[in-house]
N, C-alpha and C positions, 0 to 999 in steps of 0.2 A: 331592546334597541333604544327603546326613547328615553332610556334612565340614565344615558351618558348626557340628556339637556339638561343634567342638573348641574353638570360641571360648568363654574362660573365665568371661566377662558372658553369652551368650547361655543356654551351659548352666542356669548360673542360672536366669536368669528362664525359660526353656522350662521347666525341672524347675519351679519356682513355679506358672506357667501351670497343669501338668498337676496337680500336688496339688487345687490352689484349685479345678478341675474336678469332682475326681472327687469332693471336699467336697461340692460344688454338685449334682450329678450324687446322689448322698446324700442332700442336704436336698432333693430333687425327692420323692425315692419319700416321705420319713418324712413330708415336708408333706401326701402325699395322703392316708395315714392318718391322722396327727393332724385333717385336715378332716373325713376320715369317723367318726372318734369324736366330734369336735363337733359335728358337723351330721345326721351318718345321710346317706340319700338326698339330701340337700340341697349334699353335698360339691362335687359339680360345681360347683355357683353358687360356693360358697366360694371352690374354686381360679379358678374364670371371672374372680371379684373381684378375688382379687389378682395374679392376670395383667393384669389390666388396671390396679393399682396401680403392678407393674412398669413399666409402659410410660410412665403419665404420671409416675414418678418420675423415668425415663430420659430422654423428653423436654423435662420442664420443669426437671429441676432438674442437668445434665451443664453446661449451658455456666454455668448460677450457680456450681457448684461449682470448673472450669476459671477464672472471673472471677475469686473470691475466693481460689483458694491459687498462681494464679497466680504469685506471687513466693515461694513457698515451695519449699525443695529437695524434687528426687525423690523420694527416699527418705520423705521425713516423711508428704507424702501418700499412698504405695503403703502402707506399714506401718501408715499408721494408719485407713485403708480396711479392710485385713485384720482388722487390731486390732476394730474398730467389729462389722465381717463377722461373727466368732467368738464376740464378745459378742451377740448377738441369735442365734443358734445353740444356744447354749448356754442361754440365756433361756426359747426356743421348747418345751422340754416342760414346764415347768413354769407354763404358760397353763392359762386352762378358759376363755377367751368369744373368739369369735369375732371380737368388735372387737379384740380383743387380737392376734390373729395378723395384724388389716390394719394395726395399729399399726405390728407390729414388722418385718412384711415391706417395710412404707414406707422404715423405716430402713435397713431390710438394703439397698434396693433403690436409696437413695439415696447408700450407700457406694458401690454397684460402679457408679454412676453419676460418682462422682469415680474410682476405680480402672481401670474400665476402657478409658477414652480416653487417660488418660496413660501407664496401660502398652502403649496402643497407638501415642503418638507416642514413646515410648523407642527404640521397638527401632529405627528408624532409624536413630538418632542410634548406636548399639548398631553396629548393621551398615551402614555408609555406604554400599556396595559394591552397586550395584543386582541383580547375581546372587545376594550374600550374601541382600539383603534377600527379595528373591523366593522362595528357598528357605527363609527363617523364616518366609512367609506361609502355602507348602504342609505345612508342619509343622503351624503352627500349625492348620491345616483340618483336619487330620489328626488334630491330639489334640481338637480338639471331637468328631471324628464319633466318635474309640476313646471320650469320654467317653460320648458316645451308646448308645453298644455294650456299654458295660465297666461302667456303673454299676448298672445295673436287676439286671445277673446279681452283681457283688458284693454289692449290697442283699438280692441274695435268700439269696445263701449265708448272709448276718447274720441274717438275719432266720429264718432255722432251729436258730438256739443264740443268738438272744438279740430281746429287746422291739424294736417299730419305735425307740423313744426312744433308743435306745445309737446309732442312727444321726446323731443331732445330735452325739454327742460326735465320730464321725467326718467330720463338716462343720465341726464346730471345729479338730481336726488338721487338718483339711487347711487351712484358712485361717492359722493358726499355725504350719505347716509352709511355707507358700507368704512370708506377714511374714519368716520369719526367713532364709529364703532370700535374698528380696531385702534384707535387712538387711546380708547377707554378700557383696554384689556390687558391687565399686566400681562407682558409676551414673556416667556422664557427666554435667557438671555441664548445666543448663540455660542456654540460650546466651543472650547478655545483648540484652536488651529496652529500648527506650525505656519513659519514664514516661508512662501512660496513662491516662485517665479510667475509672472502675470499668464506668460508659455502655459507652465503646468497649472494653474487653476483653470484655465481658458477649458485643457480637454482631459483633465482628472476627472471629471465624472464619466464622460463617453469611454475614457479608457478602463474603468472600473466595471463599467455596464458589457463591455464588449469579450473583458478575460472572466465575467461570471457566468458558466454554464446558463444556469437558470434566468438570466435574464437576456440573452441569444434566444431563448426559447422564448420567450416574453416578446422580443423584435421580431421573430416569425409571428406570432401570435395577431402584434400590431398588424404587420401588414393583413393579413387573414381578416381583420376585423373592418381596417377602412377599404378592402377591395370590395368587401359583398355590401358592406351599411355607405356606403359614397352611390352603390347606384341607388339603395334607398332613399341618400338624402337629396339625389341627382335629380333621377329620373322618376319618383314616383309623380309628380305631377302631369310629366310625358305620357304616364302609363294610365294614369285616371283621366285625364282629360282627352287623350287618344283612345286609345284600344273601348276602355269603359264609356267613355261619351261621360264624365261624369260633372261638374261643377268645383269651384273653389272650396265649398263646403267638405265636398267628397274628400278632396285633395287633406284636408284638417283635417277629416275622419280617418284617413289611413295613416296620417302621421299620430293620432291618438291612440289608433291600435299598438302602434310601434312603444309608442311612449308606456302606455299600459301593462305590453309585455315586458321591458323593460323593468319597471317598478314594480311588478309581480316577483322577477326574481328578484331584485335587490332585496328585500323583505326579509324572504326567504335563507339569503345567502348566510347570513352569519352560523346559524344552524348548522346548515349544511355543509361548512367549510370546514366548524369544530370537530365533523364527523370524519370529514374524507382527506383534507387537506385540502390547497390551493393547485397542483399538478391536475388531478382528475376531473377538479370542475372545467378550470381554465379548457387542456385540451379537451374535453365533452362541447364546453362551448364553441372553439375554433371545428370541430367536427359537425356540429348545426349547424353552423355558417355555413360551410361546403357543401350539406344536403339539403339545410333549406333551398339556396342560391341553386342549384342544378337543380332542383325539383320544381322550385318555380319558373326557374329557364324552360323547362322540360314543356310545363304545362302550359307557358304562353306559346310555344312549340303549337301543341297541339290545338291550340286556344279552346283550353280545357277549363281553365281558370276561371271563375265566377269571380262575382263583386263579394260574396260572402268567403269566399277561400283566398283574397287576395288580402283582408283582415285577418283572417286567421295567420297566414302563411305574415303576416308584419310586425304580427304582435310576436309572432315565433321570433323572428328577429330580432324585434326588441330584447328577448330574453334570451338568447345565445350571446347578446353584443354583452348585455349585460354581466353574464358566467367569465365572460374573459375579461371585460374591466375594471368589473368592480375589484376583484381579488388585485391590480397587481399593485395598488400602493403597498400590499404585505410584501411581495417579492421584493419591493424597492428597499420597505422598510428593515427587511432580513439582509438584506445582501451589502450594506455600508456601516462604517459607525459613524457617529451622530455628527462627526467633525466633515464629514464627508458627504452627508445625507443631502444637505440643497446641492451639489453638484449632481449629485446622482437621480434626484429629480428632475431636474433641466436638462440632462441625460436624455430622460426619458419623453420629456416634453419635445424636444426637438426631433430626437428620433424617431416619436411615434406620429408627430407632423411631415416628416419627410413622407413615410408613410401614404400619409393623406396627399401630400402633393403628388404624388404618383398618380393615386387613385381615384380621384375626382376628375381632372383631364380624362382618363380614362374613361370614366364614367359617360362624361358628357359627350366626348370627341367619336366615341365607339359607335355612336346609338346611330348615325345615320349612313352608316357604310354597313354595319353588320345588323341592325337593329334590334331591338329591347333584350330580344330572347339572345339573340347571339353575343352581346355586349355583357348579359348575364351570365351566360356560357362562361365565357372566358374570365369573367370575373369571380365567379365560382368554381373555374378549374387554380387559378389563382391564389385562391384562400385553399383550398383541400392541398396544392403544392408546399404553402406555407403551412400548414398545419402537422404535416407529416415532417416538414422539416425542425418544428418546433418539438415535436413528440421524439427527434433523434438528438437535438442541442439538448433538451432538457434532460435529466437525467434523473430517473428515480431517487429518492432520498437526500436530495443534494445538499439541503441543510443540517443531514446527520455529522456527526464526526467523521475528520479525512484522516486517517493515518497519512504523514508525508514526514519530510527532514527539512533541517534549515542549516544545511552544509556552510552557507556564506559568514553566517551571524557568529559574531565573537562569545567563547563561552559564558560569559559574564551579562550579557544583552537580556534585557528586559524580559522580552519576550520567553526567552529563555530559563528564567527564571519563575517565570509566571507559571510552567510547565517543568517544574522539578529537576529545571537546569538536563532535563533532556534535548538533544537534536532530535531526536527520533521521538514522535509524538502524536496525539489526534484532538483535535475539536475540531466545531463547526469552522468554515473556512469564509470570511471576509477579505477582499482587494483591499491589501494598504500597502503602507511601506516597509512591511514585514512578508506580505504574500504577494510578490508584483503580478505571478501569476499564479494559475488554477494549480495548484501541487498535483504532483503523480503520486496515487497510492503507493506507500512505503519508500 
């Protein structure tokens, strides 16, 4: 896995990647104090808000942003996302109102809304190599969970020799360390596109995403994963600090369990994927999801659950969450060609946020009508619905060759030609403007 750090583009961008993290990972803890100086007691609502800010910045405004810099080089939109990032960072302690901070996290939240989808359809293009690429996805999983893990404890070592505020200046290096990074990394150019109506780029990736079998199964999947990991990321503090009687510490220990589980499978995945493919990890993990989440609903039921089975049962977590996400930049990466590929990530970006806007509300909104166990219930009947529904959209073999016809296409058409000047034909099947939709066999 670590011998693709010797490729001289990925270094880059991985070292970017992990800066901009641990920035981020920074402006997490300074934003909850700066809410709690503004608000007191009120801060929860505050961060609630702009969590929830995040989300519909994510999902309404990722495919506008993909539409509009679409003909723009790599470089200009990753740098100047950062650039945007660092300035609202740097901005952020020097507020006093409340609207001010849902102002400015809109912003922030609708840069990494253009940033993050297209540093997510680069690295393909980065690493063509489907083992390359696989093992920059387990990395990548890898540096979100170390950010997971690594940022609350260097925030706290700062925050013992100096103010929460000096922590924005460290979410500004890191976004400024992450721009310049990629500023220094010859980028693959982006691969040349037909001319398209502002219309069809805006929802040419969602409509790509929505006519490929295996990626239907991919949006049940999504939701399966932020219905059972949103009460993880909701309510574990609810549930350690209530039921366990436990401390802040505790609350960090079961989110390391999680994290841990997590980066155990990543590790492991690449291996594992060359053996079985991405279908049987994928659905295996969305079916952990649904057994862990009713098993532990079951046990806080019976309040059977220990401090040591509630680690266990997190770290499981982590490692279910991990079987379904890490695999699906492959799905993304099989399912477009390369002219297509950043629509069909911001596709994904958005969709899999919608997702999460669902399932967070839920999460939190649940807990004191139905409580822990019952909010779990329902969130684990949730994911096992989505799961089953992913295991009937998906289709065994879906990236083998389709026999279909292309009755519309002129004899003489490219495509056509490409395939022995047959209508009647098979290979693997891509949405373009030769497949608009899923062919019927023969």
């Amino acid at each position: 896995m670590l011998s693709i750090l010797r490729h001289p583009v990925f270094i880059r961008l991985f070292a970017a990647q992990g800066v901009a993290l641990v920035g981020t990972g920074l402006l997490t803890v300074a934003l909850a104090l700066l809410a709690y100086d503004l608000a007191g007691d009120r801060a929860g609502t505050v961060l609630g808000t702009a969590l929830t800010i995040k989300m519909v910045a994510y999902v309404g405004l990722s495919p506008l942003a993909a539409a509009l810099f679409s003909h723009l080089p790599r470089k200009a939109v990753l740098v100047g996302a950062d650039l945007i990032r660092a300035a609202v960072a740097l901005a952020l302690p020097f507020i006093d109102a409340i609207w001010q901070v849902y102002v400015l996290i809109f912003v922030l939240q609708a840069a990494s809304a253009s940033f993050t989808p297209a540093f997510q359809a680069l690295i393909p293009d980065v690493l063509p190599k489907e083992r390359d690429y696989t093992n920059a996805l387990s990395l990548s999983r890898l540096a979100y969970d170390l950010e997971n893990l690594l940022s609350p404890t260097l925030a706290g070592l700062l925050l013992m020799v100096m103010s929460y505020n000096t922590l924005f200046v460290g979410t500004v290096v890191g976004f400024l360390g992450s721009a310049l990074l990629i500023l220094s990394a010859p980028l693959p150019p982006r691969a040349t596109t037909r001319q398209r109506r502002f219309r069809d780029r805006l929802t040419r990736g969602v409509q790509i995403y929505l006519a490929t079998p295996r990626l239907r199964g991919l949006l049940a999947l999504n939701m399966a994963v932020s219905s059972v990991i949103a009460f993880v990321l909701v309510d574990t503090v609810v549930l350690v600090r209530g039921p366990f009687g436990g401390d802040e510490g505790d609350v960090a220990l079961a989110m390391a369990a999680f994290g841990l589980g997590s980066m155990a499978v990543a590790i492991g995945l690449p291996r594992l994927l060359d053996r079985t493919g991405d279908r049987p990890v994928m659905l295996a993990g969305g079916t952990g999801l649904t057994v862990l989440g009713l098993a532990t609903a079951a046990g806080l039921w019976a309040q059977v659950v220990g401090w040591s089975g509630m680690l266990a049962l997190w770290a499981g977590f982590g490692a279910v969450n991990a079987a379904v996400m890490t695999p699906s930049g492959r799905l993304l990466k099989r399912s477009a060609h390369e002219e297509d590929r950043a629509a069909l990530f911001t596709a994904q970006f958005a969709l899999s946020h919608a997702c999460w806007l669902l399932a967070y509300p839920a999460a939190g909104w649940f807990g004191p009508w139905l409580g822990l166990a019952g909010t779990l219930s329902v969130l684990g009947l949730t994911a096992g619905a989505a799961t089953l529904a992913a295991r009937h959209l998906w289709p065994r073999d879906s990236a083998a060759p389709l026999p279909h016809t292309h009755p519309d296409l002129p004899a003489d058409h490219p495509h056509l030609r490409a395939h022995g000047l047959g209508r009647d034909h098979a290979h693997p099947v891509v949405i373009d403007d030769d497949h608009r939709h899923w062919p019927v066999a023969g």
